[in-house]
TIVEXLO-747386 format. One record per atom (N, C-alpha, C, O): residue number from 1; residue in three letters; x, z, y. Coordinates in nm, 4 decimals. Atoms other than C-alpha are relative to their C-alpha. Example, Ala and Ser with C-alpha at 12.3 -4.5 7.8 and 13.67 -1.06 7.14 Angstrom:
rec bavo 1; seza ALA; u 0.0890; w 0.0000; v -0.1190
rec bavo 1; seza ALA; u 1.2300; w 0.7800; v -0.4500
rec bavo 1; seza ALA; u 0.0900; w 0.0000; v 0.1200
rec bavo 1; seza ALA; u 0.1936; w 0.0665; v 0.1181
rec bavo 2; seza SER; u -0.0820; w -0.0060; v -0.1190
rec bavo 2; seza SER; u 1.3670; w 0.7140; v -0.1060
rec bavo 2; seza SER; u -0.0770; w 0.0730; v 0.1090
rec bavo 2; seza SER; u -0.0261; w 0.0899; v 0.2198
//
This chain:
rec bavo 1; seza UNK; u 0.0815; w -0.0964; v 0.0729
rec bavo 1; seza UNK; u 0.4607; w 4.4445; v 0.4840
rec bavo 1; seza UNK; u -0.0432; w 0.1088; v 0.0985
rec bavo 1; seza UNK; u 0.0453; w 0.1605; v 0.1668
rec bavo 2; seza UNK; u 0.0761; w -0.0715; v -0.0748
rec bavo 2; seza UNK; u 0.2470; w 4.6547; v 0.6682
rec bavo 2; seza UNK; u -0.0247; w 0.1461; v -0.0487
rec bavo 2; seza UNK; u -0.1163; w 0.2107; v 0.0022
rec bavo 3; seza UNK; u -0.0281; w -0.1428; v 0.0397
rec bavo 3; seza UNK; u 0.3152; w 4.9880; v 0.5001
rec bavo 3; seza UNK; u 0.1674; w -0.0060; v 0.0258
rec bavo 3; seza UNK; u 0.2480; w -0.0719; v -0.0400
rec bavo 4; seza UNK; u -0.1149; w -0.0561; v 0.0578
rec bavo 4; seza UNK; u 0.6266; w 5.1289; v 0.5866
rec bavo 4; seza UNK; u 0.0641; w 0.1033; v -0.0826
rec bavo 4; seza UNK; u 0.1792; w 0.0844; v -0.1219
rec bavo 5; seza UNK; u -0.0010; w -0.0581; v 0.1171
rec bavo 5; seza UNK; u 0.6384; w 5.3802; v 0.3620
rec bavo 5; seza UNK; u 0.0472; w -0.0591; v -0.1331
rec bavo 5; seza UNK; u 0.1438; w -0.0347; v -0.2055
rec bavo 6; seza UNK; u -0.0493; w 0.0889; v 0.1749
rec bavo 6; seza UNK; u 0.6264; w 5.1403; v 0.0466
rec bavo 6; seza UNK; u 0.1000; w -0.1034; v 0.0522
rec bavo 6; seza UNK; u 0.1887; w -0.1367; v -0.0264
rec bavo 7; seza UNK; u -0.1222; w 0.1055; v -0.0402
rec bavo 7; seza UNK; u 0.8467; w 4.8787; v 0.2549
rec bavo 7; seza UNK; u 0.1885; w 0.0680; v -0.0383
rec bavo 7; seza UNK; u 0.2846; w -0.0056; v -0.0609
rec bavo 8; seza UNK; u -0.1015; w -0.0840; v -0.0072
rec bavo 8; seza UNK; u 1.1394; w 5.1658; v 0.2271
rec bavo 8; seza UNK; u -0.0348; w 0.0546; v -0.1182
rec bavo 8; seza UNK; u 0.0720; w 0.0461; v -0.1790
rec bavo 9; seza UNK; u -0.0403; w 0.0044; v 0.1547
rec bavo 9; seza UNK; u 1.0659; w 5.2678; v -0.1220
rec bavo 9; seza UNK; u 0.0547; w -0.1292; v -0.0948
rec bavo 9; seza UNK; u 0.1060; w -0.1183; v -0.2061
rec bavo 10; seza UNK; u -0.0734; w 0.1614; v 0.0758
rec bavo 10; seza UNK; u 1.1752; w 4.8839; v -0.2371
rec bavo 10; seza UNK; u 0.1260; w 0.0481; v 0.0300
rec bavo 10; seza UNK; u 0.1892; w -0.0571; v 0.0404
rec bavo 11; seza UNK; u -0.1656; w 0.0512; v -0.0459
rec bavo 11; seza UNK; u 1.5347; w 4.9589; v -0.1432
rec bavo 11; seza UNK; u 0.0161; w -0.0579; v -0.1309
rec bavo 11; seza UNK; u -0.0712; w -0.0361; v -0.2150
rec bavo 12; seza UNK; u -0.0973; w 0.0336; v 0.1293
rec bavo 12; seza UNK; u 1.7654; w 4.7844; v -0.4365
rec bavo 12; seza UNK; u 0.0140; w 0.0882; v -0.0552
rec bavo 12; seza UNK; u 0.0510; w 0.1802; v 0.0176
rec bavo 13; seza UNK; u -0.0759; w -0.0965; v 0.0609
rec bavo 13; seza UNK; u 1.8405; w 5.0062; v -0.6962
rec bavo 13; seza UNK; u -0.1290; w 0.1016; v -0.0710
rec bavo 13; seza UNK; u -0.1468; w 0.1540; v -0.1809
rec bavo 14; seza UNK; u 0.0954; w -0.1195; v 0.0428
rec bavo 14; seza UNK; u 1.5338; w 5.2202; v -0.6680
rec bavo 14; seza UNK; u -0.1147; w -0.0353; v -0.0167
rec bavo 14; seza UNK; u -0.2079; w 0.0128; v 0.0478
rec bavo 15; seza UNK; u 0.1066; w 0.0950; v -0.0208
rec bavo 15; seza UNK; u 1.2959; w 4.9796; v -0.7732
rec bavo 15; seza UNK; u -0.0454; w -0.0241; v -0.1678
rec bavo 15; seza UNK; u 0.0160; w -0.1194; v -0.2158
rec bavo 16; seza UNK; u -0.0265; w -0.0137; v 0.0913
rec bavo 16; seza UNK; u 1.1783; w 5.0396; v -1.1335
rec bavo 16; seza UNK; u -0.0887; w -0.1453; v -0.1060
rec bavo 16; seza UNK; u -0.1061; w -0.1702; v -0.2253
rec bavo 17; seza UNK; u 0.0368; w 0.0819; v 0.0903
rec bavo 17; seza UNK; u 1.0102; w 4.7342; v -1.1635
rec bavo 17; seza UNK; u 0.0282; w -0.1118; v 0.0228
rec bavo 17; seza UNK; u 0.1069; w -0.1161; v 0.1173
rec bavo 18; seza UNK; u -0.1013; w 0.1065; v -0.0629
rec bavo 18; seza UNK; u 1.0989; w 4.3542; v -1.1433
rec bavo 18; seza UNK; u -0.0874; w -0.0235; v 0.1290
rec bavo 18; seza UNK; u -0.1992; w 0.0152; v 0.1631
rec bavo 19; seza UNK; u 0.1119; w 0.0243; v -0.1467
rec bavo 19; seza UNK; u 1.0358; w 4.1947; v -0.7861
rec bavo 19; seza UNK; u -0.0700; w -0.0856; v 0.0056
rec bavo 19; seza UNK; u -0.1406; w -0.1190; v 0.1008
rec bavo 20; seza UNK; u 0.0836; w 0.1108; v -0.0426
rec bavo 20; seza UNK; u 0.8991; w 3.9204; v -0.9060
rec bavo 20; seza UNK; u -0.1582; w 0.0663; v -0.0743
rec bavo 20; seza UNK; u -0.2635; w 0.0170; v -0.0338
rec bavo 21; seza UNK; u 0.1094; w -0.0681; v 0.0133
rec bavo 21; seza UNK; u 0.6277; w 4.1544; v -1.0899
rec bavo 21; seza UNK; u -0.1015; w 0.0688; v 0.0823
rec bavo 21; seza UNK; u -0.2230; w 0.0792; v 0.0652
rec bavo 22; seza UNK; u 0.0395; w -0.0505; v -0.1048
rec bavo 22; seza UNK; u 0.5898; w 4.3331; v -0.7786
rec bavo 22; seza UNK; u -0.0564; w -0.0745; v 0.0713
rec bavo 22; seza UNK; u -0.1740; w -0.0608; v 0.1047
rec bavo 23; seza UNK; u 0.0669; w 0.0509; v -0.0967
rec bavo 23; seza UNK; u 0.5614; w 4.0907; v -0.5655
rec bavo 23; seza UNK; u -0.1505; w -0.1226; v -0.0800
rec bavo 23; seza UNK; u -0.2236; w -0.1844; v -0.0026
rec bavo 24; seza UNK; u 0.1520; w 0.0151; v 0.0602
rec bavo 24; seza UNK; u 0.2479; w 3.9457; v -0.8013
rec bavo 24; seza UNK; u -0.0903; w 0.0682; v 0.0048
rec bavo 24; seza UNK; u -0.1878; w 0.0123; v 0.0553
rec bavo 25; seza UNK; u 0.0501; w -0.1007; v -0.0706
rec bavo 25; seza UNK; u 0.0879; w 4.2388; v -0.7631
rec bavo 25; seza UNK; u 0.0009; w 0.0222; v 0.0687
rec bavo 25; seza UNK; u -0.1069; w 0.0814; v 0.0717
rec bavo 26; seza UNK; u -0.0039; w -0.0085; v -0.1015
rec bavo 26; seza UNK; u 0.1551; w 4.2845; v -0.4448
rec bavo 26; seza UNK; u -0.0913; w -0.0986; v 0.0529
rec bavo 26; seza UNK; u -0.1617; w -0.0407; v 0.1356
rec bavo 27; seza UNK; u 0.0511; w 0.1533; v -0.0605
rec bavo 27; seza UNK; u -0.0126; w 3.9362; v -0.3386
rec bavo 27; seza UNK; u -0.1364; w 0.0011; v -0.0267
rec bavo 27; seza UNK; u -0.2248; w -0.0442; v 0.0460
rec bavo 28; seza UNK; u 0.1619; w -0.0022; v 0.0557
rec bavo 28; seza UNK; u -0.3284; w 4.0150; v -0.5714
rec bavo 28; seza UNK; u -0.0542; w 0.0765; v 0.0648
rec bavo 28; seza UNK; u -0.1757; w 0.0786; v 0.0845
rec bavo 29; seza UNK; u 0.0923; w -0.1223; v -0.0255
rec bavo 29; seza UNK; u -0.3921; w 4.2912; v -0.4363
rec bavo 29; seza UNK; u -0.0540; w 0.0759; v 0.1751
rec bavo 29; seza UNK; u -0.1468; w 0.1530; v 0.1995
rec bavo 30; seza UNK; u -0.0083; w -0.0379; v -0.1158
rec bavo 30; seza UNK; u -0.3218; w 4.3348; v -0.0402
rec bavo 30; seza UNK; u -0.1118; w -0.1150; v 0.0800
rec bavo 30; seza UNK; u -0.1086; w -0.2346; v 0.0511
rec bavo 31; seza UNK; u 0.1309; w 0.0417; v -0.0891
rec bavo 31; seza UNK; u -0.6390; w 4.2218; v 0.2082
rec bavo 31; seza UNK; u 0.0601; w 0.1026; v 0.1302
rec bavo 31; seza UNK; u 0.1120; w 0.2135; v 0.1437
rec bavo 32; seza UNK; u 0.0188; w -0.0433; v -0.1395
rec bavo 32; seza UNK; u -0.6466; w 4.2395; v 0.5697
rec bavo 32; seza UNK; u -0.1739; w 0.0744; v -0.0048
rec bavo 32; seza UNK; u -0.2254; w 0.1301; v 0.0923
rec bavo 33; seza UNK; u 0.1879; w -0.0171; v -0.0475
rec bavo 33; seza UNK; u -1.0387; w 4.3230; v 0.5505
rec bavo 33; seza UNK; u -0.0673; w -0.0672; v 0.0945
rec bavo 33; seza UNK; u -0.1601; w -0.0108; v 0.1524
rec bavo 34; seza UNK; u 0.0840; w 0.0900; v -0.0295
rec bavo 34; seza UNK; u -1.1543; w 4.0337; v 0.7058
rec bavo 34; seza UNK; u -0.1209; w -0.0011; v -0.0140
rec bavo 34; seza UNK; u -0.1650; w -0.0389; v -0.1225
rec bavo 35; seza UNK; u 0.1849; w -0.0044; v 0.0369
rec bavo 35; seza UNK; u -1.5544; w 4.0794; v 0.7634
rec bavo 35; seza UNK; u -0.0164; w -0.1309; v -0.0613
rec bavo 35; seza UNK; u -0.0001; w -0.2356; v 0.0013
rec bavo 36; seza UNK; u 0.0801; w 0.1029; v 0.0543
rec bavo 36; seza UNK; u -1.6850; w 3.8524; v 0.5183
rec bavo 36; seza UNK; u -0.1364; w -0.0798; v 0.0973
rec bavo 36; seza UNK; u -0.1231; w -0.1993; v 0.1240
rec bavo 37; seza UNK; u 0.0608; w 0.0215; v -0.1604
rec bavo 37; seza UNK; u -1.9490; w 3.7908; v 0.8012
rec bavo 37; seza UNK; u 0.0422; w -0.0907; v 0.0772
rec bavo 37; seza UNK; u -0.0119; w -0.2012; v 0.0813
rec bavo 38; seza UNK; u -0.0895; w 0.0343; v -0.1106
rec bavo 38; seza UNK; u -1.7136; w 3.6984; v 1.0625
rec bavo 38; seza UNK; u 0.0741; w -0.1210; v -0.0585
rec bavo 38; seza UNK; u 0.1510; w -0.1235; v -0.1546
rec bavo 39; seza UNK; u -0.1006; w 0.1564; v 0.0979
rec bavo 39; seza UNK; u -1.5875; w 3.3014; v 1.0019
rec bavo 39; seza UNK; u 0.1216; w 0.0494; v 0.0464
rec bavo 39; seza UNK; u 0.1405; w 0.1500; v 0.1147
rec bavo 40; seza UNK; u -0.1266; w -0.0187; v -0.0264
rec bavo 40; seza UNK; u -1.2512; w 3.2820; v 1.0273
rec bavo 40; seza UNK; u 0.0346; w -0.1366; v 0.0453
rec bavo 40; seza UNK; u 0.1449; w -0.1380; v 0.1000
rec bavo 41; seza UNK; u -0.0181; w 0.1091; v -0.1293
rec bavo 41; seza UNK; u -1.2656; w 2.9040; v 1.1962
rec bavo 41; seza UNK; u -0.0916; w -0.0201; v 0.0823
rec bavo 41; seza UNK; u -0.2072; w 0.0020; v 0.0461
rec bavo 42; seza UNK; u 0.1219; w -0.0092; v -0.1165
rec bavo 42; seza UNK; u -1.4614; w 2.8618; v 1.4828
rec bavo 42; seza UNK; u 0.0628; w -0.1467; v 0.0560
rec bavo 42; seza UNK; u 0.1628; w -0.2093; v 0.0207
rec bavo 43; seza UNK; u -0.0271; w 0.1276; v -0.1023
rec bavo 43; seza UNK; u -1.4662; w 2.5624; v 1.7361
rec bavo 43; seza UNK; u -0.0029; w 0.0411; v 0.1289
rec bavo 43; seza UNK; u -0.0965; w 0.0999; v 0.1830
rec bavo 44; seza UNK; u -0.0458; w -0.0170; v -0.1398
rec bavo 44; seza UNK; u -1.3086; w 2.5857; v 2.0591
rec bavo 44; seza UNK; u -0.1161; w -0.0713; v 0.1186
rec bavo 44; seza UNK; u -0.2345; w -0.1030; v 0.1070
rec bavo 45; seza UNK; u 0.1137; w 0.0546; v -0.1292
rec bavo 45; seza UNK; u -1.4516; w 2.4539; v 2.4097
rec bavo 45; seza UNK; u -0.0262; w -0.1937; v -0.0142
rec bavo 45; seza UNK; u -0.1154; w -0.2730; v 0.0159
rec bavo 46; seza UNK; u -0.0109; w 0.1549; v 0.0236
rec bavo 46; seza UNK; u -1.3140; w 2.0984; v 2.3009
rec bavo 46; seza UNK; u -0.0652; w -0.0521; v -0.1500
rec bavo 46; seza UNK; u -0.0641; w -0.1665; v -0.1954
rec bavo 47; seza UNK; u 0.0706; w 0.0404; v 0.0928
rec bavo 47; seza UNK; u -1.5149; w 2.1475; v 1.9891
rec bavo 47; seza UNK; u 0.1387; w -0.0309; v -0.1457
rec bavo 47; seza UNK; u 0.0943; w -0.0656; v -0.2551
rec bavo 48; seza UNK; u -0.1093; w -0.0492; v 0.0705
rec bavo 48; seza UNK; u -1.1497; w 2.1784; v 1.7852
rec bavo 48; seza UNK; u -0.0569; w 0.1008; v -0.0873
rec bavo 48; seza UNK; u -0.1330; w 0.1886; v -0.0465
rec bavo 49; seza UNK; u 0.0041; w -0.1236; v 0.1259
rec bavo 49; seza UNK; u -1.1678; w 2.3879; v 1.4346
rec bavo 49; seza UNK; u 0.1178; w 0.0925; v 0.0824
rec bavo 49; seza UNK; u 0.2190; w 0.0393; v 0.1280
rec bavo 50; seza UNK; u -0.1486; w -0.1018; v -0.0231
rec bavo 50; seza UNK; u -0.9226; w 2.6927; v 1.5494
rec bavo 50; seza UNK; u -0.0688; w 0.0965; v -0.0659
rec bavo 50; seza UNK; u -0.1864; w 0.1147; v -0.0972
rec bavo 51; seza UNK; u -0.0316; w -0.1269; v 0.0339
rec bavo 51; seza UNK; u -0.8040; w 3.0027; v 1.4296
rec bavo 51; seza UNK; u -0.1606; w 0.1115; v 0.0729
rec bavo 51; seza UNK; u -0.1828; w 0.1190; v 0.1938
rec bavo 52; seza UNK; u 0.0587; w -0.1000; v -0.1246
rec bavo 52; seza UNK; u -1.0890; w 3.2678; v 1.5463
rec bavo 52; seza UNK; u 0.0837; w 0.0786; v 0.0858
rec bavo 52; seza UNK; u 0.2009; w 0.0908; v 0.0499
rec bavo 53; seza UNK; u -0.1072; w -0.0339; v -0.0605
rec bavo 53; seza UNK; u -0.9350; w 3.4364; v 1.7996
rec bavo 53; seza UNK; u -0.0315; w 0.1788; v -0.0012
rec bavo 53; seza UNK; u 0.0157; w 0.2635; v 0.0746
rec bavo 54; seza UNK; u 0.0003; w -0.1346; v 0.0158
rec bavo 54; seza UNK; u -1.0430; w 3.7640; v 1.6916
rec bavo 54; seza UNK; u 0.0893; w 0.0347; v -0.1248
rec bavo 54; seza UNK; u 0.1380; w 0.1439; v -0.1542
rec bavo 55; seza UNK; u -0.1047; w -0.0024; v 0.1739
rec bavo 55; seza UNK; u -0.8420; w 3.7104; v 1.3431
rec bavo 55; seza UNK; u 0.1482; w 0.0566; v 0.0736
rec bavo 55; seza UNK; u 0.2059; w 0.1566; v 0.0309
rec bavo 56; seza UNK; u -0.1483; w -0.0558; v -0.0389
rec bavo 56; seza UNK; u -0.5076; w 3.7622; v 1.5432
rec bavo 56; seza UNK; u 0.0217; w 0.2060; v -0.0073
rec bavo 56; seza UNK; u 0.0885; w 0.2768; v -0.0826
rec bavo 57; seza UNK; u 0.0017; w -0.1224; v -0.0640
rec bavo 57; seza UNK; u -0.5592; w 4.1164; v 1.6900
rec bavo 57; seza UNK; u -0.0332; w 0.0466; v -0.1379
rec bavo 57; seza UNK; u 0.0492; w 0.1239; v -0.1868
rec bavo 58; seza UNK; u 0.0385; w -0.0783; v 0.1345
rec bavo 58; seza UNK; u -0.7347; w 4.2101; v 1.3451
rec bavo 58; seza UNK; u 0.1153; w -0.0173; v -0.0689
rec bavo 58; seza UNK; u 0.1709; w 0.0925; v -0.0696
rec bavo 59; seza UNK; u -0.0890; w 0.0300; v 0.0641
rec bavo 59; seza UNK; u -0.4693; w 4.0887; v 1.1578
rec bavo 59; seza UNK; u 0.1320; w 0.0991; v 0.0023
rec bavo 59; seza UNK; u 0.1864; w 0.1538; v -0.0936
rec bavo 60; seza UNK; u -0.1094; w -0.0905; v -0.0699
rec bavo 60; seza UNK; u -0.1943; w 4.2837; v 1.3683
rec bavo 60; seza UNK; u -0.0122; w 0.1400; v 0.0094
rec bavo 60; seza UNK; u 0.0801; w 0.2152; v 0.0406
rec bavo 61; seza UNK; u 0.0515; w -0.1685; v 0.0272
rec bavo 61; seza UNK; u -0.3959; w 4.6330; v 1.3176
rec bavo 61; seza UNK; u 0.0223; w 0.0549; v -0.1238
rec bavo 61; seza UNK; u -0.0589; w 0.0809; v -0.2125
rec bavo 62; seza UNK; u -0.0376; w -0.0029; v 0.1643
rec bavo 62; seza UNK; u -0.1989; w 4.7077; v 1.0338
rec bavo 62; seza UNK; u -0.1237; w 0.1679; v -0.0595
rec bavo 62; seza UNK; u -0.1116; w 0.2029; v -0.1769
rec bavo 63; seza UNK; u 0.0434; w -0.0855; v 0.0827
rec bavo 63; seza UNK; u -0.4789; w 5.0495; v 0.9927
rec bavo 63; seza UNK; u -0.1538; w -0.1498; v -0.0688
rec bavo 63; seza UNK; u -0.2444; w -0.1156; v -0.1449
rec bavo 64; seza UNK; u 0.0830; w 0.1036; v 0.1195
rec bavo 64; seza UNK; u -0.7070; w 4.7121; v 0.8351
rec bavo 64; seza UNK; u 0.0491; w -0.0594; v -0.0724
rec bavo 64; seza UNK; u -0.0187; w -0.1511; v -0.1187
rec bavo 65; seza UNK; u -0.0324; w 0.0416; v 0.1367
rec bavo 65; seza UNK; u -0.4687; w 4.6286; v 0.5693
rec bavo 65; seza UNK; u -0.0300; w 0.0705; v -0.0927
rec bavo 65; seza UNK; u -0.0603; w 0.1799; v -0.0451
rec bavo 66; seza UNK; u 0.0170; w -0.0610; v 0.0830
rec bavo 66; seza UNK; u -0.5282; w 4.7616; v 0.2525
rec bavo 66; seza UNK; u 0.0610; w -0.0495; v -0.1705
rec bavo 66; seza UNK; u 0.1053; w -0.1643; v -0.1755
rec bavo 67; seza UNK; u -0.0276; w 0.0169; v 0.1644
rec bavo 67; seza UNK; u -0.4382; w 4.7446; v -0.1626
rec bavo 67; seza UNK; u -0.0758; w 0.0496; v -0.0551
rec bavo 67; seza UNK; u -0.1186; w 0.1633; v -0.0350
rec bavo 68; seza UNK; u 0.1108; w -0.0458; v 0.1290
rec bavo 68; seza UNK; u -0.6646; w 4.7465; v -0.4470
rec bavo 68; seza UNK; u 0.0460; w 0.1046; v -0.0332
rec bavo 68; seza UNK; u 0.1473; w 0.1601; v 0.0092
rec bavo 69; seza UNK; u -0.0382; w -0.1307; v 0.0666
rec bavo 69; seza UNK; u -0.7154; w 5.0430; v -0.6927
rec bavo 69; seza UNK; u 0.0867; w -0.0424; v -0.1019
rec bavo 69; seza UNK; u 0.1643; w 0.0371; v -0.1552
rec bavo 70; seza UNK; u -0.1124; w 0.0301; v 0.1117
rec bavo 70; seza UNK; u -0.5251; w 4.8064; v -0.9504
rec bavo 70; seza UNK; u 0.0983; w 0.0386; v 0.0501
rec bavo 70; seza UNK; u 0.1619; w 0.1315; v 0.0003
rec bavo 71; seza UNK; u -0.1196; w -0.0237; v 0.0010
rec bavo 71; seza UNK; u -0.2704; w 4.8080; v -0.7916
rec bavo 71; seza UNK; u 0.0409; w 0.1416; v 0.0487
rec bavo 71; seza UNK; u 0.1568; w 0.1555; v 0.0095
rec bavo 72; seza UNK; u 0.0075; w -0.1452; v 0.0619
rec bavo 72; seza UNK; u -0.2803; w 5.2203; v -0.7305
rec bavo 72; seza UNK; u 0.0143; w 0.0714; v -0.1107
rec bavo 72; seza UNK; u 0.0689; w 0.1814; v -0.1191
rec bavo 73; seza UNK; u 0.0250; w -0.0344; v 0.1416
rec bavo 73; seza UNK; u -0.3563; w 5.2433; v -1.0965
rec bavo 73; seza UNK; u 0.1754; w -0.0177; v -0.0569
rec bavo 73; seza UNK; u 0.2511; w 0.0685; v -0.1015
rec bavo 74; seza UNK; u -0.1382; w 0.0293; v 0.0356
rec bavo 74; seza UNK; u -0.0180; w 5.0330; v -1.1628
rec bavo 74; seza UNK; u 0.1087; w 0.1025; v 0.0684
rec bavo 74; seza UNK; u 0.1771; w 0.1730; v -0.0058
rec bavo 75; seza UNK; u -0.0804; w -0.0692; v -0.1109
rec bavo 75; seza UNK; u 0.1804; w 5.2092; v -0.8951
rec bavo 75; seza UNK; u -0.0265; w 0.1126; v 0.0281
rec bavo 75; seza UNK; u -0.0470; w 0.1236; v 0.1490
rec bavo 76; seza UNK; u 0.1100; w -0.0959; v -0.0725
rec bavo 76; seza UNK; u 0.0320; w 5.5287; v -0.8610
rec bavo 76; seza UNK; u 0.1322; w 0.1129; v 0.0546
rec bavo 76; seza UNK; u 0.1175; w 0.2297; v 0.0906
rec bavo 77; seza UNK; u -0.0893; w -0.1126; v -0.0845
rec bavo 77; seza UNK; u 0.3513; w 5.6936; v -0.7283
rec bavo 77; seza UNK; u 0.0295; w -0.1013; v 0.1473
rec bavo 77; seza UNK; u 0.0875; w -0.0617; v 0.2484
rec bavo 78; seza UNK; u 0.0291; w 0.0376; v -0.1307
rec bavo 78; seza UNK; u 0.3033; w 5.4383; v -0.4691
rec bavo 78; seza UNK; u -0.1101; w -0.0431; v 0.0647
rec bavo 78; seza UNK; u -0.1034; w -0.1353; v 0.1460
rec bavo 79; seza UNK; u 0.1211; w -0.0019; v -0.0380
rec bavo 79; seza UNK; u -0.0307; w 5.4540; v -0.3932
rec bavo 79; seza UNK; u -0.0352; w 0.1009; v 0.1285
rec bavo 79; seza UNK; u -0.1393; w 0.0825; v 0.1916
rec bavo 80; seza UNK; u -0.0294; w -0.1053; v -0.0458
rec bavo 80; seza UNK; u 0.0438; w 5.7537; v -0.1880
rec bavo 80; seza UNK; u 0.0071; w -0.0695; v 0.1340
rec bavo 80; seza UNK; u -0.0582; w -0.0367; v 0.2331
rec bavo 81; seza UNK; u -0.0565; w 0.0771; v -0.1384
rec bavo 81; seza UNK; u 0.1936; w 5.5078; v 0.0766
rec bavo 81; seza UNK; u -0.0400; w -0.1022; v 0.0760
rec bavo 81; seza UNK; u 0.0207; w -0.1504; v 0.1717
rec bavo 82; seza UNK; u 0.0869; w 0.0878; v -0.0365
rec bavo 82; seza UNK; u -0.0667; w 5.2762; v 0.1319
rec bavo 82; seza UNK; u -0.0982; w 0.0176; v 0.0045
rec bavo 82; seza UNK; u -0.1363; w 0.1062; v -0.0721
rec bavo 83; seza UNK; u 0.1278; w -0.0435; v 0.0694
rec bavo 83; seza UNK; u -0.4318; w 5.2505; v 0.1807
rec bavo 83; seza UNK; u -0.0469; w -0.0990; v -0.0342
rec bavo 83; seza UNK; u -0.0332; w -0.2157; v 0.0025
rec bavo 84; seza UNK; u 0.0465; w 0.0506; v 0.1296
rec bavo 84; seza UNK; u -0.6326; w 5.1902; v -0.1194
rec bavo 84; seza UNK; u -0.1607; w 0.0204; v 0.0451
rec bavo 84; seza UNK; u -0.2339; w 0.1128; v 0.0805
rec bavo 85; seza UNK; u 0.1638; w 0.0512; v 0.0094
rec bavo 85; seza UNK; u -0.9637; w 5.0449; v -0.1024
rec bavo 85; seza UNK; u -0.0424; w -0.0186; v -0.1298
rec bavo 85; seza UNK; u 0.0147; w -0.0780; v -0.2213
rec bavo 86; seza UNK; u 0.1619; w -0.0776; v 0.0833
rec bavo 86; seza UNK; u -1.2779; w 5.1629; v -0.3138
rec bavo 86; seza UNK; u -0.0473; w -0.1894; v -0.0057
rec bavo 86; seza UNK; u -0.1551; w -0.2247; v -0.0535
//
C-alpha cells in the first residue's frame, strides 16, 4: 500500500470496519494513473509483447497512486491520508 499513513491506521484493533469490506473498497477504488494514452504493452526489439518499460518507474512513484472520492466519502477520516482523485 502506497500510503503510509492509511497502511498504519489498519493496525488490529483499530479498524472499525471488516477487512474484507475494506479491502473491496480498497481494490475499487486505488489507480496508479496510468495515461490512458500511453499502452501499457509494447513490442520489444524481438517484436515480443512486454511490459512498457515506462509502467515500472510510474508504477513505483507512489505520488501517482491515488483513491476515488467513493472511497473518501466512505472513509472520510481516512481520506486525509491518501490522495483522492476528482
Amino acid at each position: 500500500m502506497p500510503f503510509p499513513q492509511l497502511r498504519n491506521a489498519m493496525v488490529p484493533g483499530s479498524f472499525e470496519y471488516t477487512r474484507e469490506e475494506f479491502d473491496i473498497d480498497y481494490g475499487r477504488s486505488v489507480s496508479i494513473n496510468w495515461p490512458s494514452f500511453t499502452p501499457l504493452l509494447v513490442r520489444n526489439d524481438s517484436l515480443d509483447v512486454v511490459l512498457n518499460p515506462e509502467f515500472e518507474p510510474h508504477a513505483l512513484n507512489y505520488s501517482n497512486w491515488s483513491l476515488n472520492e467513493e472511497f473518501a466519502l466512505k472513509y472520510p477520516h481516512m481520506a486525509t491520508m491518501a490522495t483522492i482523485r476528482s
